[in-house]
C-alpha angles and dihedrals in degrees: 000000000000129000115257118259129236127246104249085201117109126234105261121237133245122234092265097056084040104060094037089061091052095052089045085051098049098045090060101047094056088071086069107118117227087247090054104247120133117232116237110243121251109267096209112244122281115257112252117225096186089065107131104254095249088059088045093050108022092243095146140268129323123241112275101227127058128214092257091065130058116273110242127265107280136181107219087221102040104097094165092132130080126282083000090295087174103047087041091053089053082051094053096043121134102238105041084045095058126095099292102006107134088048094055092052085046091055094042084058098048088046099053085043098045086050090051092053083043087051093053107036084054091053088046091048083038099051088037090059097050098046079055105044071049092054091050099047096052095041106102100259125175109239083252117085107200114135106247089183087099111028133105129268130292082042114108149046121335141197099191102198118203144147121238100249109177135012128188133182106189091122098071131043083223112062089196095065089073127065143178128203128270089016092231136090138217090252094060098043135359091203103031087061098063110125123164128213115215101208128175109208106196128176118254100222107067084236100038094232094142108071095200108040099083131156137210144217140172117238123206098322103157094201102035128075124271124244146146139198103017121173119239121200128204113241136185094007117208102003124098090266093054103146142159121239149199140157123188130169119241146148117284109194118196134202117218118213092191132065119272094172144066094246103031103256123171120255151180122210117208119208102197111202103022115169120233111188123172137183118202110197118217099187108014106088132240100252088179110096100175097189087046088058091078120249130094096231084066092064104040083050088056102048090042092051096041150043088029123135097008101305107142111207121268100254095204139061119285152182134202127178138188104197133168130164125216134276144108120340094008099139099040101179138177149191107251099208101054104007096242112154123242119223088152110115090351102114117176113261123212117266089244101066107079137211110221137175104183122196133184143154094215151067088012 
């Protein structure tokens, strides 16, 4: 007995499969090119395996600039964009990050440091020293140089105090064409005749090594006579009038307060070859004690006159004296104004009369 056989009819479909078919058909049907050729279907792209991450895994953006750019102007403390974008991208720089980045920026830093305190401990020596080189060049200083910090006595600055003692005006027919600082005597008033004398005593030999070879120079008196570089000699050795010495010739120029003139022009009135002498006792004391004379112009004219730029006062007695005798052109005087030179009233006196002013600091 055979098997029995199998229906080769297919199970019919019901309205629903049917018209689904159709739409599937059709569907397929409407790709078919006017020229008859099928179109080949769309593989789908094959999956890329070299994708960045980010673009794998949807972790963000990348950062826009690569290591072989500059990185963008940045402000280390700007931190406007998002997760710190501008101080990352300090951090990732080339050249911090680089083998020994951060150090080189430290020593950058130490160096630029170390050259501003340089700066500025240079400006503070330089201005010191200024102040200093000004110090020096106001300070009252004779025109010699010779260091008198290690030299003998009598070697170093003076303030020679003394009181105008005698004044005399034979050398000249008007009395008001000679002067004497500080214009009274003695006589008048004990305190009113201080004047002070700033002296510089320096050694003659460079080393000092002589004790007895000394100059002098006068150093900013306003009324006395300039000069630098006088001799002193050493005079009476050994006994209580033992002195030091010197005499020298210059110009003497006088002020007068009165009118010389017919119209009252000012004038100044020039003695040439005046003669300045000077003894400076070693051993006879100083007896004038100006602040002990009463006033207290005396002592605001002491202090004024003396100690003053580092004179210390002569401790011993002293003399000085202007001195000049008569003859043609003393006095040789002269509107200030215009220059013009005054004979009127001025008439030669014989060589004998003399014009003094005589100071001293002892036996008033």
């Amino acid at each position: 007995m055979s098997p029995p056989r199998q229906s080769l009819r297919q199970p019919s479909m019901n309205a629903s499969q049917h018209s689904l078919a159709l739409s599937a058909k059709n569907k397929r049907l409407s790709i078919i090119a006017e020229d008859g050729d099928i179109p080949s279907v769309p593989q789908p792209p094959n999956r890329v395996h070299h994708r960045p991450h980010n673009r794998r895994w949807n972790i963000g953006d990348p950062p826009r600039h690569s290591y072989e750019n500059s990185p963008p102007a940045y402000s280390v403390w700007s931190l406007t964009k998002p997760k710190s974008e501008k101080l990352r991208d300090v951090r990732n720089n080339k050249i911090i990050v680089g083998r020994g980045g951060w150090r080189r920026i430290l020593a950058l830093a130490l160096l630029v440091i170390a050259t501003i305190i340089a700066l500025v401990v240079g400006l503070v020596v330089g201005l010191r020293k200024g102040h200093n080189h000004q110090s020096e060049t106001i300070s009252p200083s004779p025109s010699n140089t010779t260091s008198t910090v290690n030299a003998p006595f009598p070697a170093g600055s003076y303030a020679i105090t003394t009181f105008l003692d005698i004044v005399s005006t034979n050398c000249t027919s008007n009395p008001a064409t000679w002067r004497c600082y500080p214009y009274t005597t003695y006589s008048s008033s004990h305190s009113g005749a201080l004047a002070t004398f700033n002296w510089v005593i320096s050694p003659s030999n460079a080393d000092g090594a002589s004790n007895d070879t000394f100059t002098v120079s006068a150093s900013h008196d306003p009324f006395a006579i300039d000069f630098s570089n006088a001799p002193l000699s050493l005079v009476d050795a050994g006994t209580s009038q033992e002195r030091y010495t010197f005499s020298i010739q210059r110009q003497k120029t006088v002020f007068p307060t009165t009118a010389i003139t017919t119209d009252n022009a000012a004038a100044s009135c020039d003695y040439n070859n005046t003669q300045l002498q000077a003894s400076l006792y070693t051993r006879m004391p100083n007896t004038y004690n100006a602040s002990s004379q009463s006033s207290s112009t005396t002592q605001t004219l002491s202090t004024s006159n003396s100690s003053t730029g580092g004179f210390q006062a002569w401790p011993f007695a002293a003399d000085v004296t202007q001195s000049i005798g008569g003859g043609a052109n003393v006095p040789a005087c002269y509107e200030s104004n215009n220059g013009d030179r005054i004979t009127n009233g001025l008439e030669p006196q014989p060589s004998t009369d003399m014009c003094t002013c005589e100071y001293k600091n002892f036996n008033p």
